[in-house]
VOGU-3710 file (C-alpha; in Angstrom, 3 decimals, decimal comma):
1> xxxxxxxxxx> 123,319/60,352/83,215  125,760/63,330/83,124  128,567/64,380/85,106  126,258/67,130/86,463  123,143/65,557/87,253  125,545/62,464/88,543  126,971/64,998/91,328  123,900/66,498/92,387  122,559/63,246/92,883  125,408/62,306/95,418
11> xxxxxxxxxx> 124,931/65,811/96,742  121,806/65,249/97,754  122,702/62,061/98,943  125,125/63,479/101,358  122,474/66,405/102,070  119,943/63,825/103,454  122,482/61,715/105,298  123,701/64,974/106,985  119,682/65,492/108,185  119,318/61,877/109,321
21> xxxxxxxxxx> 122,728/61,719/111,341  121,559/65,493/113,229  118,023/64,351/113,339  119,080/61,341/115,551  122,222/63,470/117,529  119,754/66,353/118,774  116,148/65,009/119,452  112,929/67,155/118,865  114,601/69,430/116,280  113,711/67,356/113,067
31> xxxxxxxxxx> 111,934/70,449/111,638  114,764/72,786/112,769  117,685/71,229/111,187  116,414/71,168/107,636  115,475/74,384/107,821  118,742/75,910/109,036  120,462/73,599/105,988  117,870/75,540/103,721  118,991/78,738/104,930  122,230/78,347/104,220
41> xxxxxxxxxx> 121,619/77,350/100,493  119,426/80,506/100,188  122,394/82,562/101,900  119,659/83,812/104,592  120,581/84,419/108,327  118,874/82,745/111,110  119,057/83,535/115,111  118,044/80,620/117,475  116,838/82,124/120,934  115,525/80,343/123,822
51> xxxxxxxxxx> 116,343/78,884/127,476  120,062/77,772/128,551  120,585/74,220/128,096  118,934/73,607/125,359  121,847/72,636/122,787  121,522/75,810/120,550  125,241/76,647/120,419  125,728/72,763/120,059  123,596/72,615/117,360  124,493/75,707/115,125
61> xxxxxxxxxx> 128,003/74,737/115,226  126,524/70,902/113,933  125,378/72,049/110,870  128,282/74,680/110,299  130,848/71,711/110,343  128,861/70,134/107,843  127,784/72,756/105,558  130,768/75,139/105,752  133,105/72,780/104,315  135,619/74,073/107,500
71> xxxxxxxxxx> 135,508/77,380/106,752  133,635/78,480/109,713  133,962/81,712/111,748  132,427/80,611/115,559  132,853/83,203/118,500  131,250/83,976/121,746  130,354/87,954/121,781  130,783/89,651/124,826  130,464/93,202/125,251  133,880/93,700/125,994
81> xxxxxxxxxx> 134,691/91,808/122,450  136,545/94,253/120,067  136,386/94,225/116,313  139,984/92,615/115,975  138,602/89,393/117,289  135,665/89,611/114,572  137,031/91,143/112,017  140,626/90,598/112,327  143,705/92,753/113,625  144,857/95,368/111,783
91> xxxxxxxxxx> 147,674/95,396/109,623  150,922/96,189/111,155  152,720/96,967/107,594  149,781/98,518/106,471  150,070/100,948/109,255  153,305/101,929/108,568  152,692/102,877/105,235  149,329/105,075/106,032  146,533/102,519/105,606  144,183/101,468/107,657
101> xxxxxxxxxx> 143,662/97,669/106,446  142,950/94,507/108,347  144,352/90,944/108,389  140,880/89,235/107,699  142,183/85,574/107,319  140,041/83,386/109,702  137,714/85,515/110,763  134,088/86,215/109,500  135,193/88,141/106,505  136,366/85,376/105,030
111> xxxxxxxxxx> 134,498/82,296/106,383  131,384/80,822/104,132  129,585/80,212/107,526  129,218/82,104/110,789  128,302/81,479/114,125  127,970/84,509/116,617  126,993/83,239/119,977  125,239/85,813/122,643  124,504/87,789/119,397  123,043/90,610/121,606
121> xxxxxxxxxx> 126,351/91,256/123,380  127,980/93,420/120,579  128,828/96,726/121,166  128,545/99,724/118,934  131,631/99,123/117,296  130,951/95,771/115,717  126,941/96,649/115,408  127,387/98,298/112,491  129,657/96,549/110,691  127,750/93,679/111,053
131> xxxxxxxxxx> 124,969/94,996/109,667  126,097/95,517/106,060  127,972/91,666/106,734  124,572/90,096/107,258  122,969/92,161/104,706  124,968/93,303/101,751  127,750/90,383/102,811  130,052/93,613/102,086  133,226/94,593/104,375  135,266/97,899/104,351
141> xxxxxxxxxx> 138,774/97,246/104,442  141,724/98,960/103,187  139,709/101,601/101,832  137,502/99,713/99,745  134,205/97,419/100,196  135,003/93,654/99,607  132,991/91,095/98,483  132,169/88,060/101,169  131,763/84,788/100,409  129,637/84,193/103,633
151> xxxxxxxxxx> 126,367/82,111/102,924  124,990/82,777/106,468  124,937/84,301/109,907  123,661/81,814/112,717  122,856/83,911/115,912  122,195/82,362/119,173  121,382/84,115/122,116  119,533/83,434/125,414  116,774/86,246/125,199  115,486/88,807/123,048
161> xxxxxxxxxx> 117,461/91,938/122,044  116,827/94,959/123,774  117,061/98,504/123,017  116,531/100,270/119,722  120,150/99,978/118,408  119,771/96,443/118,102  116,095/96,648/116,445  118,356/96,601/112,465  120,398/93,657/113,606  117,710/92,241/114,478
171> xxxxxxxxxx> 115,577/92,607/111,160  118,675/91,130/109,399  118,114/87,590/110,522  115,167/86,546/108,569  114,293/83,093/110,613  113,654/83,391/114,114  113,751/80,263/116,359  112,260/80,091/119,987  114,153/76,775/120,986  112,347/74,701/124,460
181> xxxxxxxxxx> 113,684/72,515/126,326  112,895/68,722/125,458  109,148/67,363/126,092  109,116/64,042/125,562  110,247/61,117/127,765  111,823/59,183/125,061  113,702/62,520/123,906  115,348/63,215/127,773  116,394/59,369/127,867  117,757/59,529/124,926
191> xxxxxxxxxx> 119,799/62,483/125,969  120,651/60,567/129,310  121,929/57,900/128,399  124,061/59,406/125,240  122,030/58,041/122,307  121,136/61,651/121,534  124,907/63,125/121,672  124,923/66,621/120,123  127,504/65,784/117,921  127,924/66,837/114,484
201> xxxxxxxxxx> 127,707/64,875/111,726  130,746/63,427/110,073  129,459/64,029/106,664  130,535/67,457/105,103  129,102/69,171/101,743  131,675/70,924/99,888  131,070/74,380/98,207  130,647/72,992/95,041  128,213/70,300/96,274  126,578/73,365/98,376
211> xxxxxxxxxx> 126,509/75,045/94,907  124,419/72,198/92,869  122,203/71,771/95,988  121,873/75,449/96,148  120,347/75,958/92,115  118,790/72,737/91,856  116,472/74,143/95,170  116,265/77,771/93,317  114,610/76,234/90,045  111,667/74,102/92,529
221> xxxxxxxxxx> 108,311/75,606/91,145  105,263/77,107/92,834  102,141/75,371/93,065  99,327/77,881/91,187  97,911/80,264/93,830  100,674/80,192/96,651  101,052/83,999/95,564  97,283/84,389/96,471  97,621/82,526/99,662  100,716/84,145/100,808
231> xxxxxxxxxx> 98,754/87,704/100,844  95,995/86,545/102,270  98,511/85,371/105,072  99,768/89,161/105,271  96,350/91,038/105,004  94,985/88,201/107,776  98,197/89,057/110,396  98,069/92,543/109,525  94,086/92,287/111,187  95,818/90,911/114,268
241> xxxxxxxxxx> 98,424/93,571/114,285  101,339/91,781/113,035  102,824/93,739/109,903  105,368/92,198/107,190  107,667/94,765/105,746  108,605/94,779/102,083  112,427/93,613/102,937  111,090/90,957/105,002  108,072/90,212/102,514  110,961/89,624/99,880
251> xxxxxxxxxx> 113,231/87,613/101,759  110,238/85,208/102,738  108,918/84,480/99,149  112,606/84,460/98,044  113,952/81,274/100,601  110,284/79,158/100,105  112,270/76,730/97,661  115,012/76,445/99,553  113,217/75,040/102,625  110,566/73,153/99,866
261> xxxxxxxxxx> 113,868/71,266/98,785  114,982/70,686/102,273  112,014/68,811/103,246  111,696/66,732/99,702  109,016/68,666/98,150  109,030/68,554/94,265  107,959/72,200/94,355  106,452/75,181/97,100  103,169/74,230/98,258  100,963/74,524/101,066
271> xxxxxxxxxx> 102,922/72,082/103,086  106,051/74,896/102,833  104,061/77,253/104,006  103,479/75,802/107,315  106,307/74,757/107,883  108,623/78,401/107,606  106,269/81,358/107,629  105,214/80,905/111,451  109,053/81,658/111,604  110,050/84,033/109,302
281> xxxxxxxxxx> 107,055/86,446/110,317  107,106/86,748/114,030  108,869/89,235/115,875  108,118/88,274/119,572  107,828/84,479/120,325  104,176/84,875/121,558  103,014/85,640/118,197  104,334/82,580/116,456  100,973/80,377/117,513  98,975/83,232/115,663
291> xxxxxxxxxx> 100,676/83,066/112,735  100,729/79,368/112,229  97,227/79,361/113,065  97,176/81,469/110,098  99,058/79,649/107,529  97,652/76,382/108,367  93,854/77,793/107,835  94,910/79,659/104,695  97,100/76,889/103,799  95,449/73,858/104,396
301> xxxxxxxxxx> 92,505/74,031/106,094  91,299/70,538/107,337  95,238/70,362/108,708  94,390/73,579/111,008  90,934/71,552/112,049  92,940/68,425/112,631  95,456/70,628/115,053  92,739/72,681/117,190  91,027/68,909/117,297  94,716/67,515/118,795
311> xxxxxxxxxx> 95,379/70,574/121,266  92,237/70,031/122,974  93,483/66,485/123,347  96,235/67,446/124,662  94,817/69,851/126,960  92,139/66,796/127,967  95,092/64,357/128,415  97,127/66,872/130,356  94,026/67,188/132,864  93,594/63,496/133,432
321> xxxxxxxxxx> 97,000/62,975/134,138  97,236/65,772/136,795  93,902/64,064/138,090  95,626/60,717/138,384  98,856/61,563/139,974  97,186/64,332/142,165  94,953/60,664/143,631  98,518/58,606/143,483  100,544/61,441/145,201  97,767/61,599/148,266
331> xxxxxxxxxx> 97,330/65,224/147,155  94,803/66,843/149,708  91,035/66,496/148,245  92,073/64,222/145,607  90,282/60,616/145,285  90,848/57,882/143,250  87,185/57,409/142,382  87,326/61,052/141,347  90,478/60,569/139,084  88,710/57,119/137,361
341> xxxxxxxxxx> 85,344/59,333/136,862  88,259/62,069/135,155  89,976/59,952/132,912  87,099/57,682/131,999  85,490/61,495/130,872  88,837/62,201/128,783  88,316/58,673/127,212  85,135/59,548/125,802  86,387/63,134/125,180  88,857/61,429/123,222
351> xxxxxxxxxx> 86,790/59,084/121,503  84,568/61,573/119,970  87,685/63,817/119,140  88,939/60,537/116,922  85,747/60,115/115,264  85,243/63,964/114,258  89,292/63,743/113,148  88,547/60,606/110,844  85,250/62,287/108,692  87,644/65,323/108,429
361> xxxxxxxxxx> 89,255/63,788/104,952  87,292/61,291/103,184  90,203/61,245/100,690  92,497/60,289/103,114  95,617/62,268/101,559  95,930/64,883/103,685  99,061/64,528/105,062  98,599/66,574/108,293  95,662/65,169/109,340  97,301/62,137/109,157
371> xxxxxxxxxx> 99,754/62,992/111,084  97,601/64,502/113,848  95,440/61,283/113,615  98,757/59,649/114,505  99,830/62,106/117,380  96,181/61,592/118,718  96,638/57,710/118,557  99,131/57,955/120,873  97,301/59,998/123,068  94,051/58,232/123,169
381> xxxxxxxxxx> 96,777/54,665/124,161  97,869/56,941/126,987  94,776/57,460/128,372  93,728/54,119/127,660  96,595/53,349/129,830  95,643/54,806/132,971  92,044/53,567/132,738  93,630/49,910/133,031  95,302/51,058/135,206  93,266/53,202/137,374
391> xxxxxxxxxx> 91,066/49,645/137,471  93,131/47,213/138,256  93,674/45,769/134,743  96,219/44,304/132,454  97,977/47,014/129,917  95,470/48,467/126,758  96,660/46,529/123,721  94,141/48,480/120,826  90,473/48,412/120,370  87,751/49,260/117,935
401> xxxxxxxxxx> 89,196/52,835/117,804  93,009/52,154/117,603  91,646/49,478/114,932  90,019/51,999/112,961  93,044/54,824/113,127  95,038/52,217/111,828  93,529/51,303/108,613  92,608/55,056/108,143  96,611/55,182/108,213  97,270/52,210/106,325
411> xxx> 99,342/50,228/108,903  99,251/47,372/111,248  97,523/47,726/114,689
//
């Protein structure tokens, strides 16, 4: 093995470690956090938007500790922020000898990282400097443009950017994240009782190790036809009024191996698809469920039957819960035979959803029907649940349906 191929290998290893220790530190951002490491490899700028509270800051600043190798530029804009605190102060010697040149040591011009918190706060006077930073990484200074070694911009901010002067910062961050506050049970606990600590990881990549990672994701290849399917993606959205420009067009087929490496793929399929596009295309947050609708039935169509097949599930489960607590709660009008007659419907409703899901792939190798098959599992055992309980019974341990999801899935009931 050579020298090379021996560091890219422990690279990598450090790469994945860095996934699994943020994966476990903020919950219900698995997808998220290899994604942002992708970006950075493919020197592409990202913006995270979304509710207060939900660990954005927190988790930008994770995965700039670890892939920035310390030299990370982190500030909170607001809009009385000046471009000495950005881009540095100017020169006091370089004043007095008639030029106009600034003292850019730790600040963005000369970090390999950046974090710009409240993004939409800056005023004129940084906008458009920042502009050519995200986009050219170029800086005027002293009378001359310099060369930045800055891989990537990570915006945060707490709602969308309004007004047209901000419309060209925002077309320079390629990825756009809506980030929601935390579903699950198991995912607040977690957060409640510390096991889920928004801390970074204590692994960190350095630039050359960013470097290897960087062209061994470049060189992944393209599965025959993603091309094809990528325009049919455009021409579909374009139908539903959602238009990719040739800049963004460019910068989407351009980081599709970076984000294939990031999730182990041994080249850009139709599972990379799914998982960036819906975030790279849309430009307000309520088209993002069109456009992965999109991808996934361009992509991989029994995946996109498997998901409409699990949000009517959802939707089903959702109803017979409000049903049953609306009878627990003594909610006016609501009756407990009325809630039984409810969720004994969503059992059967689920039922025939499970069937229909398990003659969707009589291969049994599509990987996202799997995984909905999975996600449904759990959902059918939840409304299993309240129908034992709902009649007075002992907990649901599995029957002839949980039996057969299992050996669809190849494990152990």
């Amino acid at each position: 093995m050579s020298d090379t191929t021996h560091d890219l290998a422990g690279a990598r290893a450090k790469f994945e470690q860095i996934k699994t220790d943020l994966g476990a530190n903020f919950v219900e951002r698995d997808r998220l956090i290899p994604v942002l490491m992708a970006l950075v490899l493919g020197k592409m700028n990202a913006l995270l938007m979304g509710p207060p509270g939900t660990a954005k800051s927190a988790l930008v600043n994770a995965v700039c500790h670890s892939m920035g190798n310390g030299s990370v530029f982190s500030y909170l804009l607001t809009r009385y922020t000046t471009p000495d605190e950005i881009f540095g102060p100017l020169s006091i010697s370089g004043l007095k000898n008639d030029r106009y040149a600034r003292v850019t040591k730790g600040f963005i011009p000369e970090a390999s990282v950046a974090f710009l918190d409240e993004i939409w706060k800056a005023n004129s006077s940084i906008l458009n400097s920042l502009l050519t930073i995200l986009n050219e990484r170029k800086f005027f200074n002293d009378g001359k443009w310099i060369e930045l070694p800055l891989r990537a911009t990570i915006g945060a901010s707490n709602e969308l950017p309004e007004g047209p002067e901000l419309e060209a910062l925002y077309d320079r961050f390629i990825a756009r994240f809506w980030i929601k506050n935390l579903t699950s049970k198991d995912s607040r606990l977690k957060v409640m009782n510390g096991q889920a600590n928004a801390q970074p990881s204590p692994v960190v990549l350095s630039p050359d190790e960013i470097d290897l990672l960087s062209a061994a994701a470049s060189a992944l290849p393209f599965d025959p036809g993603i091309d094809d399917k990528m325009i049919e993606i455009e021409d579909r959205l374009q139908e539903k009024g959602i238009v990719i420009g040739d800049r963004r067009r460019r910068a989407i087929w351009r980081v599709l191996p970076y984000v294939a490496f990031a999730f182990n793929h041994d080249a850009v399929n139709d599972d990379t698809i799914i998982d960036i596009v819906p975030d790279l295309a849309w430009r307000t947050p309520d088209q993002r469920t069109t456009i992965y609708k999109v991808c996934s039935e361009v992509a991989n169509p029994l995946g996109a039957k498997a998901q409409e097949i699990l949000d009517a599930a959802s939707e089903t489960i959702a109803n017979a819960t409000k049903a049953r607590n609306d009878a627990k709660n003594g909610v006016a009008g609501a009756r407990k035979s009325d809630a039984l007659s409810q969720i004994n419907g969503a059992r059967m409703q689920m039922e025939d959803m499970i069937k229909k899901m398990l003659d969707l792939d009589k291969t049994k190798t599509n990987g996202r029907v799997k995984s909905a098959l999975a996600e449904l599992d759990k959902n059918y055992r939840s409304v299993m649940g309240m129908v034992m309980e709902q009649a007075n019974l002992k907990s649901f341990g599995g029957n002839d349906m949980t039996e057969s999801i299992a050996k669809y899935l190849g494990v152990k009931q």
